[in-house]
C-alpha positions in Angstrom: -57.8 -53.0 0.1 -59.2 -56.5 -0.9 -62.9 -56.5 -0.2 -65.5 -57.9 -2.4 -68.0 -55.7 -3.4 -70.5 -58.8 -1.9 -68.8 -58.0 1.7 -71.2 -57.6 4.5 -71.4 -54.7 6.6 -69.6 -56.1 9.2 -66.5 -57.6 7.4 -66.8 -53.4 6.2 -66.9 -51.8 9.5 -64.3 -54.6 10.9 -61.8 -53.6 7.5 -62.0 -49.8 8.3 -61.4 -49.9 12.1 -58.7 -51.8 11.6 -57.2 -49.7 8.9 -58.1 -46.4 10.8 -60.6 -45.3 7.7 -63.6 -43.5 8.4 -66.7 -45.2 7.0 -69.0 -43.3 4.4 -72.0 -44.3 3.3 -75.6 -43.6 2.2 -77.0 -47.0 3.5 -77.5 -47.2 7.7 -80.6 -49.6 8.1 -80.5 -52.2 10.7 -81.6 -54.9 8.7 -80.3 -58.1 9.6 -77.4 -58.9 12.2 -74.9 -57.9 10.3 -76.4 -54.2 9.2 -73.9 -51.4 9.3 -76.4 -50.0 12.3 -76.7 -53.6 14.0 -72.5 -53.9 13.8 -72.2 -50.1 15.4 -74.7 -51.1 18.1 -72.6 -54.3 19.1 -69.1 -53.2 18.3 -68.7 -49.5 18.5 -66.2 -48.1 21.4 -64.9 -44.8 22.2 -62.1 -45.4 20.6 -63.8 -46.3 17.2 -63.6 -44.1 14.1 -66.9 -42.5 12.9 -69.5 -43.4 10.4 -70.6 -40.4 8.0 -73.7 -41.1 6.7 -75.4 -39.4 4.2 -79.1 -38.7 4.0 -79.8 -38.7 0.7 -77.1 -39.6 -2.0 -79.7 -39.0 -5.0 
């Protein structure tokens, strides 16, 4: 995969839909319109992979 590590959550969720990956990660805020829980709010169907988020990754 080429994705800069500067990629926003969207360009993120956008990569692993289309690449049938499920998405896992330890950051879910919804700050800002492109926020991994902003993009799932907008964008997320039934036919849309998951998002495992963990609750603490300390």
């Amino acid at each position: 995969m080429d994705l800069s590590i500067n990629s926003d959550d969207r360009v993120v969720w956008r990569l692993a839909q289309e690449n049938q990956m499920i998405l896992l990660t330890a950051n879910r805020s919804i700050k800002g319109k492109d926020s991994l829980e902003q993009v799932i709010r907008e964008e997320n169907t039934l036919a849309s992979l998951p998002v495992i988020t963990i609750g603490n990754a300390d």
